[in-house]
NUTOR-853765 format. One record per atom (N, C-alpha, C, CB): chain; atom name; z, y, x. Coordinates in pm, 1 decimal. Each point is the difference from the previous one (the first is absolute). Glycine has a CB too. Layout:
<sites>
SITE  cadena  atomo        up     north      east
SITE       A     CA         Z         Y         X
...
</sites>
This chain:
<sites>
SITE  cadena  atomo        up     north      east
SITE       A      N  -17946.8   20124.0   15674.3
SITE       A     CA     -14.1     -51.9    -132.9
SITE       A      C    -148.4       5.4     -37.7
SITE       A     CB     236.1      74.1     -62.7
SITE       A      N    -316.1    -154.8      46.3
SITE       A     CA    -140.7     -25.7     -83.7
SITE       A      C      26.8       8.6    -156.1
SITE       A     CB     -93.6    -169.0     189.8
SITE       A      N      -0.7     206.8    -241.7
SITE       A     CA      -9.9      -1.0    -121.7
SITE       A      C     -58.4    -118.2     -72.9
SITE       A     CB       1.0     218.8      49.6
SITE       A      N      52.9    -259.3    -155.3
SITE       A     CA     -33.7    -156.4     -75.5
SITE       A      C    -103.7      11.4     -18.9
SITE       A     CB     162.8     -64.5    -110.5
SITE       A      N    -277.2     159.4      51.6
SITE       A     CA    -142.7     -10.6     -51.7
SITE       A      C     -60.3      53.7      99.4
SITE       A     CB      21.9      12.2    -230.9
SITE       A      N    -112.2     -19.4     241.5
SITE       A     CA    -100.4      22.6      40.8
SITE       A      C    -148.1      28.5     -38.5
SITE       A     CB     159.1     -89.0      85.3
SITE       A      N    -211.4     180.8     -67.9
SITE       A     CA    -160.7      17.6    -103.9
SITE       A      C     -88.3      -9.7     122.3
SITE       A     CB      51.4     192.8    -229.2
SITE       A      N    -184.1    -288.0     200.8
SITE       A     CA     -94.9       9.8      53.4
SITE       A      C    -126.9      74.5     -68.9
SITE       A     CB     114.5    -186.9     102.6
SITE       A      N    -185.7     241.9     -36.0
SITE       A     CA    -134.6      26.6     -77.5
SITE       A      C    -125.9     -55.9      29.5
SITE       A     CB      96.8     181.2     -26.3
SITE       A      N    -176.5    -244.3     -49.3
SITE       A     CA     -66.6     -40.8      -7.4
SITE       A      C    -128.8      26.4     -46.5
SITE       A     CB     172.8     -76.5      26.4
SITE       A      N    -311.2     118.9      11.4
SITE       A     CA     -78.1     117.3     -56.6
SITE       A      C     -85.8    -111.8    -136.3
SITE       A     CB     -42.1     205.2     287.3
SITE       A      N      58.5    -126.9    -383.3
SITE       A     CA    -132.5     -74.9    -128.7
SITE       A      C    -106.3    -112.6      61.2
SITE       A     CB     -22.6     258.0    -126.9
SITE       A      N     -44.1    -377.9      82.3
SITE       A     CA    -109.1      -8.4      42.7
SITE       A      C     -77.0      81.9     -47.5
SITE       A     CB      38.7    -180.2      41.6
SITE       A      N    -214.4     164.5      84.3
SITE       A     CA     -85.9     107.5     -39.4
SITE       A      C     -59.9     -98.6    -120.0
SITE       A     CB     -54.4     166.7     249.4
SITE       A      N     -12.4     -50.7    -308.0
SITE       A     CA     -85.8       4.9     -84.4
SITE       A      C    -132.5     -59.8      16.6
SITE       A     CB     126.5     168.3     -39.9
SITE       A      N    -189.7    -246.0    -103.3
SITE       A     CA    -127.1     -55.2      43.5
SITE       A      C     -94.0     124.1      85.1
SITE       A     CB      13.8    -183.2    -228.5
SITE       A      N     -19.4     301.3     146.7
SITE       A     CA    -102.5      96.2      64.7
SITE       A      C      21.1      42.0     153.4
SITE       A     CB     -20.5      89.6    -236.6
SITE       A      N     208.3    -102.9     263.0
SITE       A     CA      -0.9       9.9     140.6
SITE       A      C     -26.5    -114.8      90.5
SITE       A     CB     139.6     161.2     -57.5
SITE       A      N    -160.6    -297.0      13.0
SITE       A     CA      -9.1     -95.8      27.9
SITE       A      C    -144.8      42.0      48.0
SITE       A     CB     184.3    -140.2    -141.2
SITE       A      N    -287.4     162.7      73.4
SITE       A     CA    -110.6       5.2     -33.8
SITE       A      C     -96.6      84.8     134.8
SITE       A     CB     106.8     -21.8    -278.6
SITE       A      N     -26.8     146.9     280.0
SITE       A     CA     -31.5     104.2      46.9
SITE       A      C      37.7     -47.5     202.9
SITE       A     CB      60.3     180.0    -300.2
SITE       A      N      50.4    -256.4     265.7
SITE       A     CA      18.9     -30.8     170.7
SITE       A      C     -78.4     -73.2     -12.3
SITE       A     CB     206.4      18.7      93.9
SITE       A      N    -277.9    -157.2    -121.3
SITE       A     CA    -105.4     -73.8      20.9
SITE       A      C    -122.6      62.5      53.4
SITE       A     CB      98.3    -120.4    -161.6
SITE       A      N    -138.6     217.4      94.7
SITE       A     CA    -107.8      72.3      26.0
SITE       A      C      -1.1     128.9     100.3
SITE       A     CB     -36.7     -94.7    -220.3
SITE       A      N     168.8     136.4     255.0
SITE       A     CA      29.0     103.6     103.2
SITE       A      C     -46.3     -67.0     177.1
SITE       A     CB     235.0     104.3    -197.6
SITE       A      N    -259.3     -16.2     235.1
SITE       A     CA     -20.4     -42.4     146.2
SITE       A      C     103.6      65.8     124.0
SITE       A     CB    -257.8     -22.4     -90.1
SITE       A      N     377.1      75.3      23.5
SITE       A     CA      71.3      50.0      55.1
SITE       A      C     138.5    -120.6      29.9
SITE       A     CB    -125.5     246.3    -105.3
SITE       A      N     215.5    -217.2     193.0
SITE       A     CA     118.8    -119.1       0.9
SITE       A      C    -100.9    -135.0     128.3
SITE       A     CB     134.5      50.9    -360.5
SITE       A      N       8.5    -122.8     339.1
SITE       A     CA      11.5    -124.6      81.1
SITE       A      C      -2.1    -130.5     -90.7
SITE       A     CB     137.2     135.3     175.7
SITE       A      N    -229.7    -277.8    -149.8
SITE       A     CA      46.9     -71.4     -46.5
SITE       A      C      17.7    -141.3      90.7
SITE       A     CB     -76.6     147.5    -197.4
SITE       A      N     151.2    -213.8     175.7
SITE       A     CA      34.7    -128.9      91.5
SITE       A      C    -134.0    -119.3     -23.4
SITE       A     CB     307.4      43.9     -36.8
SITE       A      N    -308.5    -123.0     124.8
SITE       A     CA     -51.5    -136.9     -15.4
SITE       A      C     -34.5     -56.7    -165.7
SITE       A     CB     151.0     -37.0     236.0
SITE       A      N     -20.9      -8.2    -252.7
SITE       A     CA      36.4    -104.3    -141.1
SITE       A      C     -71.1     118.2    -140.2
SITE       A     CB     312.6    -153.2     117.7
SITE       A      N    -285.1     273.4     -54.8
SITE       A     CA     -49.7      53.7    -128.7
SITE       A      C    -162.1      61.0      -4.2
SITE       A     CB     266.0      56.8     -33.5
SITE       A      N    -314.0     -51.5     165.1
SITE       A     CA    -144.4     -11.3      -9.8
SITE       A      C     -24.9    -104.0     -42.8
SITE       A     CB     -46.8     119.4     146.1
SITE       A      N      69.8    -286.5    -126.1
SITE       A     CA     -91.5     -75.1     -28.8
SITE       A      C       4.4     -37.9    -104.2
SITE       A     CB     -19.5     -40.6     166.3
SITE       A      N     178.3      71.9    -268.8
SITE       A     CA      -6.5      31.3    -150.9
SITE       A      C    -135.6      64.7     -65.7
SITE       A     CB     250.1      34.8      37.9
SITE       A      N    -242.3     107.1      30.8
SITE       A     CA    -100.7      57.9     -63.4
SITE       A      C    -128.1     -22.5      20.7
SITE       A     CB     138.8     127.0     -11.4
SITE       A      N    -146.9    -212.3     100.4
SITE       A     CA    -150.0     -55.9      42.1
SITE       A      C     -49.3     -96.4    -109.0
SITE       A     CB      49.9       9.4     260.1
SITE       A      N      15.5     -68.4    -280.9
SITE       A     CA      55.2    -106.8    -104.6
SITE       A      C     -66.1      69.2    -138.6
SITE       A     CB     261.5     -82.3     135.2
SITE       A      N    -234.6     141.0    -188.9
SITE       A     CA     -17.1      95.1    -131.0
SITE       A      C    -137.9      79.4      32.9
SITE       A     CB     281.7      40.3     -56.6
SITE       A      N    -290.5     -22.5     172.8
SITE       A     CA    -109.3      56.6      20.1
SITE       A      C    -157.1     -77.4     -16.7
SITE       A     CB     183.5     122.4     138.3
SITE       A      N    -121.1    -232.5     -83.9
SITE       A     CA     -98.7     -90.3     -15.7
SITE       A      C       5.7     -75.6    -150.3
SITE       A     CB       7.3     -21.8     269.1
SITE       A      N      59.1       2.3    -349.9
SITE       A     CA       1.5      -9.1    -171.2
SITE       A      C    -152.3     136.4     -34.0
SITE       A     CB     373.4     -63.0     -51.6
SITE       A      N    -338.4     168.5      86.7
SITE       A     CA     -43.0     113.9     -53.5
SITE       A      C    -148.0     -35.0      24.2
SITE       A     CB     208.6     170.7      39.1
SITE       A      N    -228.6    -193.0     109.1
SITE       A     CA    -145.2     -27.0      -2.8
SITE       A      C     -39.5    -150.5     -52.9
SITE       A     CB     -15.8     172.5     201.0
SITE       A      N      91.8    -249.0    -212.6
SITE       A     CA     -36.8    -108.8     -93.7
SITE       A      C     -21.4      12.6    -149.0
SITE       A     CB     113.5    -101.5     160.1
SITE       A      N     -24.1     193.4    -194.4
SITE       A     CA     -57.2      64.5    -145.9
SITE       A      C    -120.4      76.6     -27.2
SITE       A     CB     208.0      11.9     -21.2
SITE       A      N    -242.6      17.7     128.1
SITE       A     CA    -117.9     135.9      17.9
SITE       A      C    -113.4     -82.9     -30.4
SITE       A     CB      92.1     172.1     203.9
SITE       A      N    -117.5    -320.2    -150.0
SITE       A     CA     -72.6     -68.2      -1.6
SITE       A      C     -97.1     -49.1    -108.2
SITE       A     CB     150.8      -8.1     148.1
SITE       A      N     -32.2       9.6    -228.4
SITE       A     CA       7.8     -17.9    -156.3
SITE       A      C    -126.8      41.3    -141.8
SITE       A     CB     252.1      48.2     118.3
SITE       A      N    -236.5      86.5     -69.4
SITE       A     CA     -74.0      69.2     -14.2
SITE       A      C    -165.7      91.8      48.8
SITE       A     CB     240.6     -67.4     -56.2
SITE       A      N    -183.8     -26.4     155.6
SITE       A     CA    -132.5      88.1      90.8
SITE       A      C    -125.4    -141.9     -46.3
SITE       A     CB     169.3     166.6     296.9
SITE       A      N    -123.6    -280.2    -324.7
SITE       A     CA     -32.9    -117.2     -27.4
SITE       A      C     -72.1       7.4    -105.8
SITE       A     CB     165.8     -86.7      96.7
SITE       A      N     -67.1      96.4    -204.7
SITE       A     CA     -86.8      42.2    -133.4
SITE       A      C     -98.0     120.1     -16.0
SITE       A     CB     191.0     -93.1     -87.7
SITE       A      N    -178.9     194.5     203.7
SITE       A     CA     -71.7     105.3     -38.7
SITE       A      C    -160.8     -63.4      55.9
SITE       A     CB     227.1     217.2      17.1
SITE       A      N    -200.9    -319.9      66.8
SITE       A     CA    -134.3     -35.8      66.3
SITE       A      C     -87.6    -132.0    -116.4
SITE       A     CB     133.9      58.1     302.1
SITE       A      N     -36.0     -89.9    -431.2
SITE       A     CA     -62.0    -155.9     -50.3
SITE       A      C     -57.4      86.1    -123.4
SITE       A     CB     190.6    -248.9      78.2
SITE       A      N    -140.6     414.9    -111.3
SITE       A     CA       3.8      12.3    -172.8
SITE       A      C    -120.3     154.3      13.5
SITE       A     CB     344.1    -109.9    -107.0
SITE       A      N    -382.2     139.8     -11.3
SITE       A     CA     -91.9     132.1      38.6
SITE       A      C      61.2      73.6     -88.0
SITE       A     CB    -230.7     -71.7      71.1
SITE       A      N     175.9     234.3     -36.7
SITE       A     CA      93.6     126.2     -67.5
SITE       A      C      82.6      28.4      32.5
SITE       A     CB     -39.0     -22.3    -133.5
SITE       A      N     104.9      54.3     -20.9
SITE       A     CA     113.7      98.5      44.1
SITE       A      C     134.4     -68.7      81.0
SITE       A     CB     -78.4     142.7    -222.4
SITE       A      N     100.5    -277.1     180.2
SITE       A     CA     115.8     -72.6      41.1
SITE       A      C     -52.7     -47.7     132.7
SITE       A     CB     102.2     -69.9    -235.6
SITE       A      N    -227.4      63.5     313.4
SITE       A     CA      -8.4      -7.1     135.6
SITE       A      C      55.4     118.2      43.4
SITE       A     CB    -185.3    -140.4       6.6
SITE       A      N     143.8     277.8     -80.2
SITE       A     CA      78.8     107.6     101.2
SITE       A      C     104.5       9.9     -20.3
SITE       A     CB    -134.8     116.9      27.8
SITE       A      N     182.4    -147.1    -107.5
SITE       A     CA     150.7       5.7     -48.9
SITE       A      C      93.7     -90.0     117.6
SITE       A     CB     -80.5      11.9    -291.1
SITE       A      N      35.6    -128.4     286.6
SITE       A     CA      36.1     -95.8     127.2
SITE       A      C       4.1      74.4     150.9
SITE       A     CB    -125.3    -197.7    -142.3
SITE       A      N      19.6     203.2     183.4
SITE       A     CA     -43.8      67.6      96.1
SITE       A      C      74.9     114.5      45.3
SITE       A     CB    -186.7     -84.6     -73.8
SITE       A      N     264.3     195.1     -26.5
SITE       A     CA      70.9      86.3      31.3
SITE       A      C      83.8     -13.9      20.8
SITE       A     CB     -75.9      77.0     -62.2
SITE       A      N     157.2    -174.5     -37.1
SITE       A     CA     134.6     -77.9      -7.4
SITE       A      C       4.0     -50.1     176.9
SITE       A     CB     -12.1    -106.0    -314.3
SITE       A      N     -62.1      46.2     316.8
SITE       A     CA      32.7    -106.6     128.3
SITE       A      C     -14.3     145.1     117.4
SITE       A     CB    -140.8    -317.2     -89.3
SITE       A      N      77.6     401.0      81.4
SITE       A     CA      -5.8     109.3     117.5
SITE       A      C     139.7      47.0       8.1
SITE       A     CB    -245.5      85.6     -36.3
SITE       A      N     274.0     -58.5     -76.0
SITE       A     CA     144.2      47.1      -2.5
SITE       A      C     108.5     -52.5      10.7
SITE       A     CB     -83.2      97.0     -91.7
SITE       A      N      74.9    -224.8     124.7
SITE       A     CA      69.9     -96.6       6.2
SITE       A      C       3.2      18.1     163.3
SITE       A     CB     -57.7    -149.3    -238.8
SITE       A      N    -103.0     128.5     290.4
SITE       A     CA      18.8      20.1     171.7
SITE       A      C      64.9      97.7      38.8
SITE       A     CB    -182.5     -78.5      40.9
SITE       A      N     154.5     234.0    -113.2
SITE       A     CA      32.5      97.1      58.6
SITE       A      C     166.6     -42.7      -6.5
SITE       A     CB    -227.4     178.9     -59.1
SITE       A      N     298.0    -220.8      14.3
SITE       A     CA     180.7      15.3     -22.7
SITE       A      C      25.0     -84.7      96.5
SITE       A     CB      61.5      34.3    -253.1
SITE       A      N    -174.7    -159.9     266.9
SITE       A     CA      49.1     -87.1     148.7
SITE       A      C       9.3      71.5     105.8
SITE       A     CB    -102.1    -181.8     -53.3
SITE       A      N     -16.6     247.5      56.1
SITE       A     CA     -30.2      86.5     149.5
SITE       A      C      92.6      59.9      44.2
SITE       A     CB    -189.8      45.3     -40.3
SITE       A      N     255.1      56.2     -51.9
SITE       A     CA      81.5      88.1      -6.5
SITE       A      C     162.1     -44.2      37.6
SITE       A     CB    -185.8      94.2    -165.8
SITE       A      N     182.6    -204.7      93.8
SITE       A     CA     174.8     -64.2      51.7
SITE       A      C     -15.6     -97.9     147.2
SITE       A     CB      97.6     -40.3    -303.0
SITE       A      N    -257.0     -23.4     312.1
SITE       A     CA      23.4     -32.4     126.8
SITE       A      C       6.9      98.3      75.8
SITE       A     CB     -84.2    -175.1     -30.0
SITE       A      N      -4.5     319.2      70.3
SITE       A     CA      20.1      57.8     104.9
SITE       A      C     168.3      94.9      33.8
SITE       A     CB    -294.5     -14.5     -38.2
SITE       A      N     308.9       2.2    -102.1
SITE       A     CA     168.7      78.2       3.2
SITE       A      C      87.7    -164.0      32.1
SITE       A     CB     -21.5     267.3    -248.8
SITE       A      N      -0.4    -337.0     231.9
SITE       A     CA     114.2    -112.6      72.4
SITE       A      C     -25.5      19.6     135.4
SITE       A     CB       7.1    -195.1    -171.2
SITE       A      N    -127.1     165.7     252.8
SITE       A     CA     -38.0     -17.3     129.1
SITE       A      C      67.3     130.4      69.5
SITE       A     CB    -230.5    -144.8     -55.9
SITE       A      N     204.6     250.2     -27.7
SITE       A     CA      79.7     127.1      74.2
SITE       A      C      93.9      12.5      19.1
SITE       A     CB     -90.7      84.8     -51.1
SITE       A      N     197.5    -144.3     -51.9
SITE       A     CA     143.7     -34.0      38.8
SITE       A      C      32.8     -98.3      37.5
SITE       A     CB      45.9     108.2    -111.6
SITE       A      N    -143.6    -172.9     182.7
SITE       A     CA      53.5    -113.7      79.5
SITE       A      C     -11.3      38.5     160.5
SITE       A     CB     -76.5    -179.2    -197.7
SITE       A      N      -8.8     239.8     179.6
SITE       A     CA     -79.3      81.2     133.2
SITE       A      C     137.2     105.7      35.1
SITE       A     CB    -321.7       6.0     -92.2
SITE       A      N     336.8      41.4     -24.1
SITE       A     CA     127.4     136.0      59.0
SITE       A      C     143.9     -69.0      51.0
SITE       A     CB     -85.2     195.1    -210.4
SITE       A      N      95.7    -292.0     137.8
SITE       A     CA     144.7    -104.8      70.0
SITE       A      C     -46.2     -61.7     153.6
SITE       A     CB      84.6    -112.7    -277.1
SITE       A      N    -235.5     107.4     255.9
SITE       A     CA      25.5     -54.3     165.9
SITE       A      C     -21.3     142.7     130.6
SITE       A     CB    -132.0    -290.7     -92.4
SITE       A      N     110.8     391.8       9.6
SITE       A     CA     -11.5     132.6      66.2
SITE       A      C    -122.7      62.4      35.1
SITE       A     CB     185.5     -65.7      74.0
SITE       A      N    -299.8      21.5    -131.9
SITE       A     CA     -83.6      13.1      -2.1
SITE       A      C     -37.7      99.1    -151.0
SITE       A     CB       0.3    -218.2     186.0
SITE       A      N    -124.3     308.3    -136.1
SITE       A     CA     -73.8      69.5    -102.0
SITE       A      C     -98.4     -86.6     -68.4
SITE       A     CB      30.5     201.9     124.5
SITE       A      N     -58.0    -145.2    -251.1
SITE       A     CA     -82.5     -78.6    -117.8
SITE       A      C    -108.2     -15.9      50.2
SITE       A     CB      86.0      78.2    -186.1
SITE       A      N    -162.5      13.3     227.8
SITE       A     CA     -74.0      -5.1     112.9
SITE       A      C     -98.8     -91.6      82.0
SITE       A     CB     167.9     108.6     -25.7
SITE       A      N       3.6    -171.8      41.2
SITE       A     CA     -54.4    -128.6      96.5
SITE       A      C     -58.3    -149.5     -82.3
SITE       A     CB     204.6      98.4     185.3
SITE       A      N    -195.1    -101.1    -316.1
SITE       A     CA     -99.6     -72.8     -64.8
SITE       A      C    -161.9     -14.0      22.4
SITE       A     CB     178.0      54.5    -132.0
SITE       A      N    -223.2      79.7     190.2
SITE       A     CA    -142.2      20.1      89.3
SITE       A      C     -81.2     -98.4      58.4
SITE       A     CB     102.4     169.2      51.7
SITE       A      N      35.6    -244.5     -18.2
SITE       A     CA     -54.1    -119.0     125.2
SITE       A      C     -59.4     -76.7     -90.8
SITE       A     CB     179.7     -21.3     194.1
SITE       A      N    -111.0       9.9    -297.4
SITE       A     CA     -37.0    -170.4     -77.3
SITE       A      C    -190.6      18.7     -19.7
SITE       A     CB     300.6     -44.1    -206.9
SITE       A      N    -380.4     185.7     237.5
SITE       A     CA    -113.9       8.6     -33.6
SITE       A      C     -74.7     -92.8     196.3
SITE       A     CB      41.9     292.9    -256.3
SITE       A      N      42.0    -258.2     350.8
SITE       A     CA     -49.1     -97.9     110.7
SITE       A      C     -44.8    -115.4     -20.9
SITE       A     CB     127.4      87.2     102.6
SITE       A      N    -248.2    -122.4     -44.3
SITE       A     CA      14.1    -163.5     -83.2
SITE       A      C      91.0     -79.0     172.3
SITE       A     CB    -334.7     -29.4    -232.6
SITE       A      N     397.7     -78.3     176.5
SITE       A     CA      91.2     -90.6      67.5
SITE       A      C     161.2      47.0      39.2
SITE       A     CB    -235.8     -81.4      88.1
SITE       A      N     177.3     243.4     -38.0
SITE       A     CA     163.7      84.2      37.2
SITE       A      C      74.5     -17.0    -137.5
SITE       A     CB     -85.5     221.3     180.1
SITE       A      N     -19.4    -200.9    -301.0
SITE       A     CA     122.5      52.1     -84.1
SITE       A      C      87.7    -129.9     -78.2
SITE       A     CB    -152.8     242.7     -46.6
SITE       A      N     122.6    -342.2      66.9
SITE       A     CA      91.9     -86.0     -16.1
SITE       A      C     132.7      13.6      20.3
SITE       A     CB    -161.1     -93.2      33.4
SITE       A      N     180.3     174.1      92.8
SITE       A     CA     133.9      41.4      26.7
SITE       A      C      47.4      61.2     -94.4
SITE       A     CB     -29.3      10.2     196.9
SITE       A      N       4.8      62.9    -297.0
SITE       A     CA      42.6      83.0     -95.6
SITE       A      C      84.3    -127.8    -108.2
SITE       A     CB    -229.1     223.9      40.0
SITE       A      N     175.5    -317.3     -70.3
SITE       A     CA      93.5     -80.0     -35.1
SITE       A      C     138.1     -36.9      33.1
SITE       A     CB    -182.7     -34.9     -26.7
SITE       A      N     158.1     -23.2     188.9
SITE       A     CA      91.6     -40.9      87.2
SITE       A      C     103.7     118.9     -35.4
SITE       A     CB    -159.8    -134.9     192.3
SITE       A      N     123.2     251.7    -149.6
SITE       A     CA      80.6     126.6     -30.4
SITE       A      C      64.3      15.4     -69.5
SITE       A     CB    -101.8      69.5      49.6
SITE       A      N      44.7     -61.4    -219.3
SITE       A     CA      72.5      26.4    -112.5
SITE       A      C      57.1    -143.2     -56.0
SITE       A     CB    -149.2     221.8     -46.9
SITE       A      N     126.8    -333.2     113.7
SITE       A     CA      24.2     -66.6     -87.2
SITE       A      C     127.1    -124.1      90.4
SITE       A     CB    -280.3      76.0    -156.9
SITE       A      N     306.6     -77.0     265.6
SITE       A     CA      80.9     -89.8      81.8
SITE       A      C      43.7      68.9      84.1
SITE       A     CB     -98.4    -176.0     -27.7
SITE       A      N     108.4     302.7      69.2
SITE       A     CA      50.6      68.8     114.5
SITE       A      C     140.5      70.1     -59.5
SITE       A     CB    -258.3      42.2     121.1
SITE       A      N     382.2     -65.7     -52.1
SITE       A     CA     110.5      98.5     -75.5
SITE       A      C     -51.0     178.8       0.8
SITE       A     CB     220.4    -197.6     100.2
SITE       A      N    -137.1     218.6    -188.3
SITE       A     CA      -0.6     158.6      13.5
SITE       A      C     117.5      98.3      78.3
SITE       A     CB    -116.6     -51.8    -221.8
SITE       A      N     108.2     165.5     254.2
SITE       A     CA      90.8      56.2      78.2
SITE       A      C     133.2     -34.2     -46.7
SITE       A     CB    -153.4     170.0      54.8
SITE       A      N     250.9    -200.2      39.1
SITE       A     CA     140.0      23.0     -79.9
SITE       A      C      80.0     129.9     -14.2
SITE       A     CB      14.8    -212.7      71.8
SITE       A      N     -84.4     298.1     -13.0
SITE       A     CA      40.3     138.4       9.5
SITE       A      C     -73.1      86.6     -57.7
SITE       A     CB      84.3     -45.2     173.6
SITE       A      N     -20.4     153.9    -213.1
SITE       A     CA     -68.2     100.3    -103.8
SITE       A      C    -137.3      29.8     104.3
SITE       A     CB     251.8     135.6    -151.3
SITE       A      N    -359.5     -85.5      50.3
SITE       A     CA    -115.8      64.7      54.6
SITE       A      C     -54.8     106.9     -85.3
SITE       A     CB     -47.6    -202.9     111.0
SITE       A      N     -42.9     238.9     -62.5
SITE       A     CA     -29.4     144.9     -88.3
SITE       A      C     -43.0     -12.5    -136.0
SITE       A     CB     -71.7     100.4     197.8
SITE       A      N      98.8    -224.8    -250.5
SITE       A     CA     -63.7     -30.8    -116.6
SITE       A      C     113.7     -39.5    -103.8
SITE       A     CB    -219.7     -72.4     128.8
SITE       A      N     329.9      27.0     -64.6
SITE       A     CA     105.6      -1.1     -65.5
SITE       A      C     110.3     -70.4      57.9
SITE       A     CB    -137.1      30.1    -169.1
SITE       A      N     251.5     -79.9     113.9
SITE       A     CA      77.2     -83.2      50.9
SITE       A      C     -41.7    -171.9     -42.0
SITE       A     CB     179.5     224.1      -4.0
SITE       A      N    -105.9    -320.0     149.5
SITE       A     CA     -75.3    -133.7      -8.7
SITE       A      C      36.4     -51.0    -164.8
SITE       A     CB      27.0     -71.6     299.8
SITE       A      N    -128.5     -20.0    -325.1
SITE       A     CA      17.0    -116.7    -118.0
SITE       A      C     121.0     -86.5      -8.9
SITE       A     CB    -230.3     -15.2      20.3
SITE       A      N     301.7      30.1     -58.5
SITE       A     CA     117.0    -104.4      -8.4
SITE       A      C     -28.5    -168.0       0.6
SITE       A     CB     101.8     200.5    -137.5
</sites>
């Protein structure tokens, strides 16, 4: 005999701040489709950065530095979510963060693209976590 109901559970979505906080973590796995999402946004960010760094160079004073900081801080949050995407793209294909190093080779590190950006990732757990769905 089965029982008529049945309950599933289903966990909350996360939260903007947890939303937030995995973006910027360098820990975990992430797939293909969702790096080049975030590449995507990433590149908005430094298009916004632009913005400002622009005006800080046409205007004098305080609103040049004002600009000028704005737009630094703007780079620094790019920097920061690109090198934490690349790391979890790097950890799905089983590789350490690490290995971003190369991209300073000149010609080798092209591969670092190829890598994070068209190569599948493990389908099997690795020390970094279980695969990307």
């Amino acid at each position: 005999m089965t029982p008529e109901t049945t309950f599933s559970y289903s966990p909350a979505a996360p939260t903007f701040q947890e939303r937030l906080a995995e973006f910027f973590s360098f820990d975990g796995r992430i797939g293909r489709q969702q790096y080049w999402l975030r590449a995507i946004v990433l590149w908005g960010i430094n298009l916004a950065m632009m913005v400002p760094l622009t005006i800080g160079q046409t205007v004098d004073g305080a609103v040049a530095a004002l600009s000028i900081v704005i737009g630094l801080a703007l780079y620094a949050v790019a920097m920061w979510g690109s090198l934490a995407t690349t790391a979890k793209r790097l950890h799905d294909r089983g590789r350490s963060a690490w290995f971003m190093l190369i991209a300073l080779i000149p010609l080798v590190g092209i591969w670092l693209v190829v890598e994070v950006g068209f190569l599948r990732g493990d389908e099997v757990p690795n020390e970094y976590g279980d695969p990307v769905a």
